[in-house]
C-alpha positions as CSV (number, residue, x, y, z in Angstrom):
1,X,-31.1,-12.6,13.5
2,X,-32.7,-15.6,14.6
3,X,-36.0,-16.2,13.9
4,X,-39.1,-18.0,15.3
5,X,-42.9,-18.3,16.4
6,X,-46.2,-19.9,15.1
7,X,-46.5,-20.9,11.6
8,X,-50.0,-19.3,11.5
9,X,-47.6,-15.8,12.8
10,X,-44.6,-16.0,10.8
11,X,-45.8,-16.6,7.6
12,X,-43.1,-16.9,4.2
13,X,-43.9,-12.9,3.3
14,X,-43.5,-11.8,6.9
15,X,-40.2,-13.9,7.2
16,X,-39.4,-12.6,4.0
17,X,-40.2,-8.6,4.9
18,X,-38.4,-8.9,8.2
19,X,-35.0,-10.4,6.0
20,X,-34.9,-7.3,3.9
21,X,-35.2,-5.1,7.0
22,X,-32.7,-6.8,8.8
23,X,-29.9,-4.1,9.3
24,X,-32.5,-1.3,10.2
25,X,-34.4,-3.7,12.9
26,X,-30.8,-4.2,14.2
27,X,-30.0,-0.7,14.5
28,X,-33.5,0.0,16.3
29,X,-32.5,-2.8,19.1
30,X,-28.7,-1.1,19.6
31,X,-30.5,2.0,20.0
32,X,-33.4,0.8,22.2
33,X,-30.9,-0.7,24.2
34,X,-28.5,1.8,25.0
35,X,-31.0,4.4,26.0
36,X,-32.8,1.3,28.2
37,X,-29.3,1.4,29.7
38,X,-28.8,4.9,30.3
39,X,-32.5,4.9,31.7
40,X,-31.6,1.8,34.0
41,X,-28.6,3.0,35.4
42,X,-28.7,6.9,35.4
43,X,-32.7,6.9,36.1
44,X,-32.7,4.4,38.2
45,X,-35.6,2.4,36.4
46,X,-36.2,-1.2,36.6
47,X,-35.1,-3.2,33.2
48,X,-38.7,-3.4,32.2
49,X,-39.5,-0.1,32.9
50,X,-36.5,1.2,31.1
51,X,-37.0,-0.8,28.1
52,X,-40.7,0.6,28.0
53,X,-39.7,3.7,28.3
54,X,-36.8,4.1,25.7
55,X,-39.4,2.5,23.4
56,X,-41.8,4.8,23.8
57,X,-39.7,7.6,23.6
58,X,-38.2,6.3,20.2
59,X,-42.2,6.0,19.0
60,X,-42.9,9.2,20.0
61,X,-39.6,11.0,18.7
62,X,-40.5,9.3,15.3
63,X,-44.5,10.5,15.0
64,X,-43.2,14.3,15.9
């Protein structure tokens, strides 16, 4: 994962915290993605909207 922004953003302990979640940030994407996809294609939903979407449901799934 690849990295980059503002100094003032991505400070050492943020750079730091975002190394040791590495694998579960990674597994969040894959799984954003794919429902984006299924949204997208099966729903009919723009990119955007489908990427919005399948984030929100993940938020919402994981305060529940």
């Amino acid at each position: 994962m690849d990295v980059s922004g503002p100094r003032e953003v991505l400070s050492p302990s943020l750079l730091e915290r975002l190394k040791e979640h590495k694998a579960d940030l990674l597994d969040l994407l894959q799984l954003v993605e794919e429902r984006a996809a299924l949204m997208e294609f099966d729903g009919g939903l723009t990119r955007s909207e489908a990427d919005q979407r399948a984030l929100a449901v993940y938020f919402t799934q994981r305060t529940a």
